[in-house]
C-alpha positions, 0 to 999 in steps of 0.5 A: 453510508459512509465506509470504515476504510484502514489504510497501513503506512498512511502518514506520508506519500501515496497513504496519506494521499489516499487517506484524504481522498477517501475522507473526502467521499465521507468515509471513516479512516483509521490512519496507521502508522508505524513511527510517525505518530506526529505526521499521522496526527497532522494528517488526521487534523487535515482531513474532512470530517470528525470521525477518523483515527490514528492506530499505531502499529509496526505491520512487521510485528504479527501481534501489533497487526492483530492489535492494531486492526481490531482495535480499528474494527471496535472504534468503527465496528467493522471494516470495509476497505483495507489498502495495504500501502506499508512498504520498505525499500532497503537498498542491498546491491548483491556484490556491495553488501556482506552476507550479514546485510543480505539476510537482514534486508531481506528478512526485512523487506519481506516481514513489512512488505509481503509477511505483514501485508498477508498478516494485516488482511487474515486480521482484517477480512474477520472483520469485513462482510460482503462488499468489502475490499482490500487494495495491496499497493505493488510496483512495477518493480514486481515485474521489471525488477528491482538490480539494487533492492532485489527483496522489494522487487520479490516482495511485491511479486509475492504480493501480487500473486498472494492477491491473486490467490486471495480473490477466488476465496474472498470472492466467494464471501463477497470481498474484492481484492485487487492490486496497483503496481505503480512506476516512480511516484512523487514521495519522499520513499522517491526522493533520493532518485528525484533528486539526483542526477538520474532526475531527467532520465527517471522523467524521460522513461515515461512518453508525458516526460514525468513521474506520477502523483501520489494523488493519482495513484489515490485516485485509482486506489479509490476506484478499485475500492469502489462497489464498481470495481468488483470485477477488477478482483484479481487484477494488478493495474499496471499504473506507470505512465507507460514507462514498462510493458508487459 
């Protein structure tokens, strides 16, 4: 039977990698977006299969998360994968930015990648039953931490503890929750980094000399989806070729 998966920030990058690799198992998927309403649509039109969706809806909204994940819940009639992958990565360098921008990135950053992404699955697991998954999509940056983007790198810590948290009360209803912490991934939230003169020494931080696809990182978000991974609840799979250790 195919499954009913909605995947948060899902019209570029490791979202729209990953919606395409569950359509290509059968499965439903409602493709949320925040602004990106003709990205989504093209990807929609890209992908197998005649029964996906399109829901737009600003995760740092609380009211537009409720809306977005039961309208997905009525078009499907229920949900049984949630990738939280709807991020923001707002540069704010401590001794660069005013008082005024600390607080704003900040605010920011949490409300999206940590407050939304707790939000979206309070929403989402009312709608699931046993055998349900959520995968939140981390970083390295949880662990090694973020000089430039301090709000992203503590957010995703919150996100990985909060999935820790979830899997004993999750589990006890038969959903697994898990985490994937990628390094560097080829997207355009990467680009800029890619790009500039730091290109060769992001490469050389992993042994293989590159940076990961966003088609790897679907991969492996798809099998912590899978009815085999129910054992890997609670875990955060560090996904950095390497590059840090911990």
């Amino acid at each position: 039977m195919s499954r009913a998966v909605l995947i948060t920030g899902a019209s570029r990058g490791i979202g729209r990698a990953t919606a395409l690799a569950f359509a290509a198992l059968g499965d439903r998927v409602a493709i949320n977006h925040r602004d990106s309403a003709a990205l989504a649509a093209r990807l929609r039109d890209e992908m197998p299969g005649d029964e996906h969706m399109v829901v737009q809806g600003d995760v740092a909204d609380p009211d537009a998360v409720q809306t977005m994940v039961d309208e997905v819940a009525a078009a499907f009639g229920r949900i049984d994968v949630l990738v939280n992958n709807a991020g923001v990565y707002l540069p704010h360098p401590l001794m660069e930015v005013t008082y005024a921008e600390w607080q704003a990135q900040w605010r920011a950053t949490l409300e999206t990648n940590l407050i939304g992404a707790a939000n979206v699955i309070w929403c989402a697991v009312r709608h699931m039953r046993a055998g349900g998954r959520i995968v939140n999509v981390s970083s390295r940056g949880a662990h090694r931490g973020e000089p430039d983007h301090p709000a992203y790198g503590a957010s995703k810590a919150g996100l990985n503890a909060m999935a820790q948290s979830l899997a004993k009360p999750l589990g006890k209803l038969g959903i697994g929750v898990a985490t994937i912490a990628p390094g560097f991934v080829e997207t355009a939230m990467a680009r800029p980094y890619l790009t500039s003169s730091a290109k060769a020494e992001i490469r050389a931080q992993s042994p293989f000399d590159r940076v990961a696809t966003a088609a790897e990182v679907a991969a492996a978000i798809v099998w912590l989806a899978s009815p085999e991974a129910e054992w890997a609840s609670g875990a955060v799979l560090d996904f950095n070729g390497a590059t840090y250790f911990r």
